[in-house]
SEVO-525614 format. One line per field, with one value per residue (C-alpha): residue number from 1; residue in three letters; x, y, z. Coordinates in Angstrom, 2 decimals. Each point is the difference from the previous one (the first is absolute). Layout:
N
margu <- (NUM; ...)
titi <- (ala; ...)
xx <- (X; ...)
yy <- (Y; ...)
zz <- (Z; ...)
//
This chain:
186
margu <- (1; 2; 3; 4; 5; 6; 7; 8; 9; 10; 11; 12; 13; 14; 15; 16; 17; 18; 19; 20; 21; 22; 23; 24; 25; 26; 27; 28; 29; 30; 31; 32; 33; 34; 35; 36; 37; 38; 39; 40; 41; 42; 43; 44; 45; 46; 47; 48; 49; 50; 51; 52; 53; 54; 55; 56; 57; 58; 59; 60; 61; 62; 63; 64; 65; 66; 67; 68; 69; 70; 71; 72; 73; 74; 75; 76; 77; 78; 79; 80; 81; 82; 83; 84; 85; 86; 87; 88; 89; 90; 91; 92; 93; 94; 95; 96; 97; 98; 99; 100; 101; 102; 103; 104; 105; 106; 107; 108; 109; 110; 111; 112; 113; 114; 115; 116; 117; 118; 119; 120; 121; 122; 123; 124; 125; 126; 127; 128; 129; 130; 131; 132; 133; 134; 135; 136; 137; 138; 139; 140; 141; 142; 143; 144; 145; 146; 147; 148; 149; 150; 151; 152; 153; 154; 155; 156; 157; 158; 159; 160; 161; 162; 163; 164; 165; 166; 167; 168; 169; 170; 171; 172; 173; 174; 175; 176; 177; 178; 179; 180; 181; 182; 183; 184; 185; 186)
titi <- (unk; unk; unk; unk; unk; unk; unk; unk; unk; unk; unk; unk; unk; unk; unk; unk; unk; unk; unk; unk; unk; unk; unk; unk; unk; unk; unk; unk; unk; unk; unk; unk; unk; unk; unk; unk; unk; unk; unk; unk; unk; unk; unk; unk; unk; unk; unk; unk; unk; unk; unk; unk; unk; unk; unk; unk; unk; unk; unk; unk; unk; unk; unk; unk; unk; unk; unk; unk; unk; unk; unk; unk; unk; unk; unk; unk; unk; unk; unk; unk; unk; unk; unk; unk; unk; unk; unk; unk; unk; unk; unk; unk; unk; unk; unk; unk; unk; unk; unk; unk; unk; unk; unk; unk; unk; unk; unk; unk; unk; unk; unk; unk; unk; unk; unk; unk; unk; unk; unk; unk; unk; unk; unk; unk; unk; unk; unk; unk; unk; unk; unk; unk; unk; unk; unk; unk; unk; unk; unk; unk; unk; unk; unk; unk; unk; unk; unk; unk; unk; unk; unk; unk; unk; unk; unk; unk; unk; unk; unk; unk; unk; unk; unk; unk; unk; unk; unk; unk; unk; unk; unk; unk; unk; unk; unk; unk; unk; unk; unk; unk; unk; unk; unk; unk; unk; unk)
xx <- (10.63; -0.94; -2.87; -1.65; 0.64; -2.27; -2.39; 0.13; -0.30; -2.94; -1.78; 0.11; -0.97; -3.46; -0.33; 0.88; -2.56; -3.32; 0.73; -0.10; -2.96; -0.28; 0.05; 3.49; 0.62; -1.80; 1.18; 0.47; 3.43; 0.72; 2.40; 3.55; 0.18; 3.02; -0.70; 0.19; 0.94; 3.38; 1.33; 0.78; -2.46; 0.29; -2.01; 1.14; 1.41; -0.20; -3.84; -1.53; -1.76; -3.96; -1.31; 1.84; 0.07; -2.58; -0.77; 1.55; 3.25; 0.98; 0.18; 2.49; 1.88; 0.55; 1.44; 2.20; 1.53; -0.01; 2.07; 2.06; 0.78; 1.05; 2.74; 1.07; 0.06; 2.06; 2.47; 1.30; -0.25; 2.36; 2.10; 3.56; 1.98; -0.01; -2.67; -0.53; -2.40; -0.58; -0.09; -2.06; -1.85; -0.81; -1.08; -1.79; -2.29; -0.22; -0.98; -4.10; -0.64; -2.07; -1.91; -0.07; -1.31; -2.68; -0.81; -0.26; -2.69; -1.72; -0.14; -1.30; -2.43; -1.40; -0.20; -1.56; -2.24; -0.61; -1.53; -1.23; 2.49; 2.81; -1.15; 0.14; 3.79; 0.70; -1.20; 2.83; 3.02; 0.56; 1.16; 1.88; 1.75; -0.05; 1.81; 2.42; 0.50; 0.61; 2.35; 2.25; -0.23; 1.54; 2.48; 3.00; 2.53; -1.60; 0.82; 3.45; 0.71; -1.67; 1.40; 3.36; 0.18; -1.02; 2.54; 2.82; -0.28; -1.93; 1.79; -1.40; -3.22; -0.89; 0.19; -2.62; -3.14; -1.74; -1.04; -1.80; -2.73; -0.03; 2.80; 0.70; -3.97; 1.62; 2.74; -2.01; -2.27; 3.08; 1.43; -3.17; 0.65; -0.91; -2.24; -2.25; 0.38; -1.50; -3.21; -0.37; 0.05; -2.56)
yy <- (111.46; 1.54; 1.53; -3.42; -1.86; 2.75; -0.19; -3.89; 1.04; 2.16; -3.03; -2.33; 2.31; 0.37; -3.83; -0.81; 2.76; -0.94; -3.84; 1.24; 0.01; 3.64; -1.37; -0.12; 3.80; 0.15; -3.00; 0.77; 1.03; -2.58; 1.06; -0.18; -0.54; 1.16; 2.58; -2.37; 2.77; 0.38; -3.28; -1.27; -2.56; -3.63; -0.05; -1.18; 3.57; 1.52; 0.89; 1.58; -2.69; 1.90; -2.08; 1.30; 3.54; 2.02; 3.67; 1.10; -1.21; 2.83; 2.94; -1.75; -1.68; 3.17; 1.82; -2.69; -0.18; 3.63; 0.09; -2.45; 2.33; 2.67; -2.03; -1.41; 3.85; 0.77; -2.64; 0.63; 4.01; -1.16; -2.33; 1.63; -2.50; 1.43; 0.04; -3.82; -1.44; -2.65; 2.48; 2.87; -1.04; -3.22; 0.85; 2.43; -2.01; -2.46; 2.33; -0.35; -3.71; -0.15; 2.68; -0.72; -4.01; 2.12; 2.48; -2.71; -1.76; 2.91; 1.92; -3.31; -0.19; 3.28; -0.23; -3.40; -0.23; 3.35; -0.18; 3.15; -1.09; -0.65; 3.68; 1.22; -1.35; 1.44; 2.96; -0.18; -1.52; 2.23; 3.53; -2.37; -1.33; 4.09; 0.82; -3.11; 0.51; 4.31; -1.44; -1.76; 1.44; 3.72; -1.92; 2.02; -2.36; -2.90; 1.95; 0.81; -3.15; -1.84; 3.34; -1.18; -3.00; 0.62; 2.55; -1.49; -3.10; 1.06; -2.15; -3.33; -1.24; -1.27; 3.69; 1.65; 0.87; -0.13; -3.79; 1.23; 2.22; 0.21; 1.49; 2.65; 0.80; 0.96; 1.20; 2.69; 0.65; 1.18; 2.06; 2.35; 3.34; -1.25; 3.13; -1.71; -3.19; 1.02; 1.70; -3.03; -2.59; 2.42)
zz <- (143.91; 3.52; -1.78; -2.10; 4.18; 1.13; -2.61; 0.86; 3.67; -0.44; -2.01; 1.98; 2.79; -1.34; -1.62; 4.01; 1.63; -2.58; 1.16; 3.79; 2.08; 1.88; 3.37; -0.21; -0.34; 3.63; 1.62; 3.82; 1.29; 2.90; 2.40; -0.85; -3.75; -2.15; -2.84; -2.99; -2.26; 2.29; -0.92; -3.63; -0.88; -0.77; -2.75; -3.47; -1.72; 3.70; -0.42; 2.82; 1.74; 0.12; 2.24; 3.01; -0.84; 1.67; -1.71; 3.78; -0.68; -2.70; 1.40; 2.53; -2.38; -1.83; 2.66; 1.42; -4.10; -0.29; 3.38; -1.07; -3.44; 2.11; 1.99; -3.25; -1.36; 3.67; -0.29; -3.82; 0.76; 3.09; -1.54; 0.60; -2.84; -3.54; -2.10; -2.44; -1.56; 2.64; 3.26; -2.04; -3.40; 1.05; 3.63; -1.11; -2.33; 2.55; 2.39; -0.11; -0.48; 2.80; -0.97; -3.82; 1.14; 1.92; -2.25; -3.02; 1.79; 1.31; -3.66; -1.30; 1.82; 0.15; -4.10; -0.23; 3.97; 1.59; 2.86; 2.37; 2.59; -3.13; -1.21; 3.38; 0.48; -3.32; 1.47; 2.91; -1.64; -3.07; 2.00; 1.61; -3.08; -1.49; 3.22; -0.31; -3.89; 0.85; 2.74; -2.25; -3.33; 1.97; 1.94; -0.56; 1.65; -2.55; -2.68; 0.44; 1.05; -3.35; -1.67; 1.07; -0.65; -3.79; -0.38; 1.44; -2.90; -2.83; -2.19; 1.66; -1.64; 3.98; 1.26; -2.65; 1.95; -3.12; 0.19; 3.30; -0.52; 4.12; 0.17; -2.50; 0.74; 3.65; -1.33; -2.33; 2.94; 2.40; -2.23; 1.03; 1.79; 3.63; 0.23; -3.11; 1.82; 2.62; -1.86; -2.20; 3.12; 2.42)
//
């Protein structure tokens, strides 16, 4: 399901970008305008409203939701109650909406209206999402605690990881020697 709203996503992306004149991808900035891609929009199916995004605004926006991932990452890894679904699994997955509403337009739009300054952004923003991605998917205290919790009850259908690709992905990845971990993430 999560994969046929992206494919939807991605459509309408580029039905929305070939009706759009290119003077909006270099409107002027203005003083002290808000980041559109840092609030949810208010567009029917929350479609990123193109008009007030400027090609400026992503490489921002992808650092404020990958900084956002990484408290989310802190505050589970710190979360002194016992592992559940709702305070690990589900936090967990929740963890990178920010960055997965940024990172939906932005890989959109780089497949359907690449533009120098899109390609050079690209440029910027993926070793920062390799770094983010090593980061998390080598967490050691992550894994034990999502390693807990499906231990401790594998006999309830909520606790199996293996309806979450996220996590059991993680899960495999911290299971790594850290000396491997730390050749594969250099």
């Amino acid at each position: 399901m999560m994969k046929l709203n992206k494919t939807f996503l991605t459509l309408g992306l580029a039905a929305t970008l070939l009706q759009m004149p290119t003077s909006s991808f270099a409107q002027n900035a203005g003083g002290n305008r808000q980041n559109p891609l840092l609030v949810k929009s208010s567009l029917p199916f929350g479609a990123p409203d193109f008009s007030k995004i400027q090609e400026s605004d992503y490489l921002p926006a992808f650092e404020a939701g990958i900084k956002e991932q990484r408290a989310n990452i802190q505050k589970i890894i710190s979360n002194k109650k016992k592992p559940t679904f709702q305070n690990t699994i589900l936090a967990y997955e929740n963890s990178g909406m920010l960055l997965d509403r940024v990172s939906n337009v932005f890989f959109g739009l780089t497949s359907a209206h690449k533009t120098p300054g899109i390609a050079e952004a690209q440029k910027k923003v993926m070793p920062l999402l390799t770094d983010l991605d090593n980061e998390i998917s080598f967490n050691q205290k992550l894994f034990e605690r999502i390693n807990t919790f499906t231990t401790m009850s594998t006999t309830n259908s909520r606790a199996r990881t293996s309806d979450s690709p996220k996590s059991s992905t993680r899960a495999s990845s911290a299971q790594v020697p850290c000396s491997l971990q730390r050749k594969w993430s250099a």
